[in-house]
Residue, then its C-alpha position, 0 to 999 in steps of 0.5 A: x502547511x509544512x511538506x515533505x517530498x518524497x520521490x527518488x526522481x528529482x526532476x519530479x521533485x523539482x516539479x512538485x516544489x514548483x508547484x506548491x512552494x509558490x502558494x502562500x500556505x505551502x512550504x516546501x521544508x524538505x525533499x527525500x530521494x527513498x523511504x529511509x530518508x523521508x522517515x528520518x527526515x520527518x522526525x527532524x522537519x516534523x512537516x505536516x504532510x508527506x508527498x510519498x512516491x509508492x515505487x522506490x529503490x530500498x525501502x520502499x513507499x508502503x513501508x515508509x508509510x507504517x513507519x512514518x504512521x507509527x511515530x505517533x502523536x507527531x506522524x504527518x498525514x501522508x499523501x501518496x502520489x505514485x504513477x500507478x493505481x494498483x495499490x489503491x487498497x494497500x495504501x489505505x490501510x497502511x494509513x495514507x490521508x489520500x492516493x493521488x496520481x502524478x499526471x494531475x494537474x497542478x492545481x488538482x494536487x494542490x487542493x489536494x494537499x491542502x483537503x489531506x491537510x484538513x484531515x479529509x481523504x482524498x483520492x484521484x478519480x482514476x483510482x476511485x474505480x479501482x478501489x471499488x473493484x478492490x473492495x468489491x472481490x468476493x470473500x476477500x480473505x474468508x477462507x473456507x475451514x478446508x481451504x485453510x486446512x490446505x493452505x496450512x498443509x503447502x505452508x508446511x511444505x506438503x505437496x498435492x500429493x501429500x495434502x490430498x492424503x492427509x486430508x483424504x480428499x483427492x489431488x484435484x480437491x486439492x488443486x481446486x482449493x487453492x485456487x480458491x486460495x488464490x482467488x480470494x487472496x488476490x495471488x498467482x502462487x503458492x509461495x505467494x498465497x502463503x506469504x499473503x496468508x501469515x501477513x493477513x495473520x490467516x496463519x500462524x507459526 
């Protein structure tokens, strides 16, 4: 199986590379240092697998996996082994064959590398309960028509204020509909709900 390695640290490069270049159905064919790179490398090397850090400077790990994903019938599977296990659910959709942690033991990654070759998905222990409480918030996503009407009125630029007269409810209505937003989008803010909204495709332009 032909690999990729993926991590803007090379000391943890070199420490994957010695990991996995001495067993006898693992080559190493490449190391990338950002996401840039690890995308035009795959499409040179054509590896099998991508070890893919997540927390990179430029382009960062998420966004190397859709564009690494999107070239089609020759993409490589994508193993994601990242230090932290917040972006669990994230990974996953964007297409990653599997979510490993990089305090794994030597031989965890390696039948790790070799089950997300044989298509299997593969996730750390660690990350399987985060994924469960991922997975498990309530109405993730499912906005109320109102709270949609409000989240429609602050992508506009509305104020409490303003939304509370247009909708003709008052402000603490409103105040309580976006936090419901927030909530269910899994944010903190404004800004944020409305970002998370249109990339959710919940709003439109």
């Amino acid at each position: 199986m032909r690999l990729l390695l993926v991590d803007d640290h090379p000391i943890v490069r070199d420490g994957l590379r010695a990991a996995l270049d001495g067993e006898p159905d693992l080559e190493v064919v490449g190391e990338a240092s950002g996401g840039a790179e690890a995308v035009r490398l795959a499409g040179e090397l054509a590896p099998d697998l991508v070890l893919l850090d997540l927390r990179m400077p430029g382009m960062d790990g998420v966004t190397a996996l859709r564009e690494l994903r999107a070239l089609g019938p020759a993409a490589p599977r994508v193993l994601v082994l990242t230090t932290f296990d917040t972006d669990v659910l994230t990974a996953l959709e964007a297409g990653a064959a599997g979510y490993l942690l990089k305090d794994a033991p030597a031989h965890e990654l390696v039948r790790a590398v070799r089950a997300a070759g044989r298509g299997e998905t593969v996730l750390a222990p660690a990350v399987v309960g985060r994924l469960a409480e991922q997975v498990r918030k309530p109405a993730r996503g499912a906005l109320s028509r109102r709270e949609l009407e409000v989240l429609r009125l602050v992508a506009g630029g509305a104020t409490n204020r303003e939304a509370a007269a247009r909708l003709f409810i008052s402000q603490a209505s409103v105040k309580t509909h976006l936090l419901h937003v927030y909530a269910k989008l899994d944010v903190r803010d404004r800004a944020a709900a409305v970002a998370e909204a249109y990339r959710r495709g919940l709003l439109t332009d």
